[in-house]
N, C-alpha and C positions, 0 to 999 in steps of 0.2 A: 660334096656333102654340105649341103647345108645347116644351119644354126650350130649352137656349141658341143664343141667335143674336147677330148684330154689333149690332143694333138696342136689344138690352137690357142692363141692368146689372143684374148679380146683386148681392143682399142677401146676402152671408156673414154664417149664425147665425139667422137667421129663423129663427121660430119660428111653429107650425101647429098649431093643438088644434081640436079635439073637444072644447066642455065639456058637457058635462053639466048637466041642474035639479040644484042645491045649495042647499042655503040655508045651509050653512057658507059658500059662498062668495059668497055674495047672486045666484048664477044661476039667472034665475027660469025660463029659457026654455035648448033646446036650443041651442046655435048654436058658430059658429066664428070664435076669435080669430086674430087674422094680428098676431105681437107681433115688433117691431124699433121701438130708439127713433128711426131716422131716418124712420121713417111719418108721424112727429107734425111733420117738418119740410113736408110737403108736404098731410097732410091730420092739421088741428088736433084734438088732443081735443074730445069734443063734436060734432063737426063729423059730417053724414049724405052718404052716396052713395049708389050703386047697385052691384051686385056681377050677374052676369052666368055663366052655364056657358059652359063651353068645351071642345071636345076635349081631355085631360089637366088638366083642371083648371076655374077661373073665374077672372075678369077683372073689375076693382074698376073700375069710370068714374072720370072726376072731372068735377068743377065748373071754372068757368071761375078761380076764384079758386085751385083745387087744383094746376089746370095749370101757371096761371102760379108756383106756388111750387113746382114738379116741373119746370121750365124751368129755375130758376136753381140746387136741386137737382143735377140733371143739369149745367150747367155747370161746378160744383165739385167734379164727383167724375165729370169726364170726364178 
């Protein structure tokens, strides 16, 4: 589902890029950052998932460890 529903909480300020291969900026590979520092509260720097399409957009999984700290996440900022 795309855009907003009662189900989810919006990230105010996320951030969405497109980077580019640079080696000014050590990108070695094309890819796409998803930058807000509350991401790190729920899925650890370092830490791998899986990311998925979707009608308007794509959809990040999590691990069972992810969850549960996107559980308590979501309790604190419901």
């Amino acid at each position: 589902m795309a855009g907003p529903h009662k189900s989810k909480i919006e990230l105010e300020d996320a951030k969405v890029y497109v980077h580019k291969k640079d080696e000014d900026s050590g990108s070695q590979n094309v890819h796409i950052d998803v930058e807000h520092e509350e991401l790190n509260e729920i899925i650890e720097p370092g830490e791998n998932t899986f990311v998925g399409g979707k009608n308007g957009g794509v959809f990040i999984g999590l691990k069972e460890e992810m969850i549960s700290r996107a559980k308590k996440w979501i309790d604190q900022n419901e």
